[in-house]
C-alpha positions as CSV (number, residue, x, y, z in Angstrom):
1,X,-31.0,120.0,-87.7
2,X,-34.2,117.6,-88.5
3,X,-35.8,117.0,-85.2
4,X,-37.4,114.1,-86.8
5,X,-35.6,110.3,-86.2
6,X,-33.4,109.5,-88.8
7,X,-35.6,106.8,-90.8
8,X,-38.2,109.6,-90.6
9,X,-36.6,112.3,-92.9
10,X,-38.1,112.3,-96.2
11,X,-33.9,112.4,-97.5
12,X,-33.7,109.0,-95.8
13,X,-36.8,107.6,-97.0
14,X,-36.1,108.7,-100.5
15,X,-32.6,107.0,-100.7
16,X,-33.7,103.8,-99.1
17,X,-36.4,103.4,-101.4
18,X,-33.7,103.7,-104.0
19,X,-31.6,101.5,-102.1
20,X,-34.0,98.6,-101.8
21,X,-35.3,98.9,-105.2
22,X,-31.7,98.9,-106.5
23,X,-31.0,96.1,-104.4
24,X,-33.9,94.0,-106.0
25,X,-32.9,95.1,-109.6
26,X,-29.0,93.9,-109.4
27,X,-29.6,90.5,-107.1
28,X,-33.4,89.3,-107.8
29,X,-33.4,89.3,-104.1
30,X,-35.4,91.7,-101.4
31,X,-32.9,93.3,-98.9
32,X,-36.3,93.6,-96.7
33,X,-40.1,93.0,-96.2
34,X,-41.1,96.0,-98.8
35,X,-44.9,95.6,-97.2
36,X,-46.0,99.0,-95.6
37,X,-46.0,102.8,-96.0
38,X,-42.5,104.0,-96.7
39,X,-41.9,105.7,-93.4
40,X,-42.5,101.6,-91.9
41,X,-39.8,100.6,-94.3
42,X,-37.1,103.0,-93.6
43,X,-37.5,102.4,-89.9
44,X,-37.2,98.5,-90.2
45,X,-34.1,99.3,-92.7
46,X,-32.5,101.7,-89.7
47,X,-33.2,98.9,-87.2
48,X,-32.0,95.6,-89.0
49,X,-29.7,93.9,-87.2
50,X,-27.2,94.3,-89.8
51,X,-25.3,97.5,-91.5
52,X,-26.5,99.0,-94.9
53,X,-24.5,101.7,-96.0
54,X,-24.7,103.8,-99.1
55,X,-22.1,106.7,-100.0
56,X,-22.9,109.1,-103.0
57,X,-20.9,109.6,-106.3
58,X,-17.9,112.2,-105.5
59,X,-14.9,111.7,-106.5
60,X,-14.5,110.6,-103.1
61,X,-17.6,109.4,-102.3
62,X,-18.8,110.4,-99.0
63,X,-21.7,107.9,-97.2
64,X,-24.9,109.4,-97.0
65,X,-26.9,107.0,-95.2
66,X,-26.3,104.0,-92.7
67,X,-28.7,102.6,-90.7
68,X,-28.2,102.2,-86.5
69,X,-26.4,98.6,-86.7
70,X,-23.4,100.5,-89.3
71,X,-23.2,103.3,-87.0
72,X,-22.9,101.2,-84.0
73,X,-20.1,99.2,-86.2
74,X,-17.8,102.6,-86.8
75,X,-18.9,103.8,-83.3
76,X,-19.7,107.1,-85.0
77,X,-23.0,109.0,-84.7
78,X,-25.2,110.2,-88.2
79,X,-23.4,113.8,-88.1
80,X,-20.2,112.0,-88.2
81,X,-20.9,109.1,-91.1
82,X,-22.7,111.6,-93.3
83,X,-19.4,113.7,-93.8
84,X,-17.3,110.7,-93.5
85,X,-15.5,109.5,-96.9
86,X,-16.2,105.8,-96.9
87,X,-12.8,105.0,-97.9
88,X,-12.2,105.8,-94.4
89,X,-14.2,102.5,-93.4
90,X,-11.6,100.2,-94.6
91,X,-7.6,100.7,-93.0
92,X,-5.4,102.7,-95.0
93,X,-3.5,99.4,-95.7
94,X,-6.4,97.7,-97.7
95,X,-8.1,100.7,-99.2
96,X,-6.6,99.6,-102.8
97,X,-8.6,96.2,-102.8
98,X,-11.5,98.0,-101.2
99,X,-11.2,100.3,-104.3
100,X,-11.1,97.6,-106.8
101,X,-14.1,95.6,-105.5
102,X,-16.1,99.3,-106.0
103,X,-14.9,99.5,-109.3
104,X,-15.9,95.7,-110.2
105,X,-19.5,96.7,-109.1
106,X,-19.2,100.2,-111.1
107,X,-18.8,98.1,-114.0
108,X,-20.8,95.0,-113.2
109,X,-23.7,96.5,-111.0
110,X,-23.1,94.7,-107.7
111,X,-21.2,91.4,-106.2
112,X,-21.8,89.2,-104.1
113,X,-20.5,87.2,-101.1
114,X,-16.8,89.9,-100.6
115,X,-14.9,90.0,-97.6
116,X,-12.8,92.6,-96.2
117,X,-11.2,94.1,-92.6
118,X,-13.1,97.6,-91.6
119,X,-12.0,99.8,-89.1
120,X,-14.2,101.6,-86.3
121,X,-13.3,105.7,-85.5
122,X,-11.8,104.7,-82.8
123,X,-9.2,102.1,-84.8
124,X,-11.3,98.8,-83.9
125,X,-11.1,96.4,-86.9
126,X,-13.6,93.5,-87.8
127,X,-13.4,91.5,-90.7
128,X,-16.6,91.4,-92.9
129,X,-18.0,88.7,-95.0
130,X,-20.8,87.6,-97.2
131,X,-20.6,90.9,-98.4
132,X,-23.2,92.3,-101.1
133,X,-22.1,95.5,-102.7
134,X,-24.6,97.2,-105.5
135,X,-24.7,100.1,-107.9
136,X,-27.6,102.2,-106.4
137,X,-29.5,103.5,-109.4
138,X,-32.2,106.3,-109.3
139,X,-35.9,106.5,-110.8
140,X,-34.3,107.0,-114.1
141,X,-32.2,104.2,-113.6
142,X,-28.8,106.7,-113.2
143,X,-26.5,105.6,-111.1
144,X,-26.4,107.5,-107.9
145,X,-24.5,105.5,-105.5
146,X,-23.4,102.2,-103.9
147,X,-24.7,100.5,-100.8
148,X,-23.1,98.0,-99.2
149,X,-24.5,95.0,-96.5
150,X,-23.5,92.1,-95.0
151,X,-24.4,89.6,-92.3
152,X,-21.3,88.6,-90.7
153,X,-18.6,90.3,-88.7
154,X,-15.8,89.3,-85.8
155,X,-14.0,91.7,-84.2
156,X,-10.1,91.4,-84.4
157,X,-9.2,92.9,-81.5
């Protein structure tokens, strides 16, 4: 394992640089101050006090970043979210709509202001809204991903 903190490791760095820049590209909007060295950015992204996630392009896509607020969220540690499925961050019940909303951003590069109900790893559920979801795209403008924020959560139970 990387001894390094997590915003540190040049993976992390790379994919939030794609992240932010992917972001920008979609909304017009920054997701962050972009001033510094990209090690600075990629710790302010890890410590926002809001989640960003981003999950990868499998068939079942499997989340390969999210920063300390998202983690606190599912109440799962980095090992954990970066071999978790991210269909597992919405209840079995509602993964269909969670499923179409990816799909409308697959085919119309991101959206804007989506709700949902998530559920922590150990079953707590909070409703999410103001929900930005984008098409993360790579130097070549592939796609390589989604990422995900929002701003506002209550917990349910």
């Amino acid at each position: 394992m990387n001894n390094h903190p997590i915003w540190q490791q040049e993976s992390v760095i790379l994919n939030n640089q794609l992240m932010i820049r992917s972001f920008e590209y979609w909304t017009g909007k920054q997701l962050i101050n972009t001033q510094g060295t990209p090690e600075q950015i990629s710790k302010a992204l890890f410590e926002l006090p809001f989640p960003v996630l981003c999950h990868d392009t499998q068939p079942d896509p499997i989340f390969n970043y999210g920063n300390q607020k998202a983690m606190e969220l599912w109440e799962v540690t980095w090992e954990e979210l970066t071999q978790m499925p991210s269909r597992y961050s919405a209840e079995a019940i509602v993964r269909e709509d969670r499923l179409k909303l990816l799909k409308t951003v697959a085919e119309n590069g991101y959206i804007e202001n989506g709700t949902g109900v998530r559920i922590s790893k150990t079953g707590r559920r909070f409703a999410i809204s103001n929900l930005t979801v984008w098409n993360v795209l790579d130097n070549h403008n592939n796609y390589c991903g989604q990422a995900a924020t929002y701003k506002t959560w209550q917990y349910l139970d």
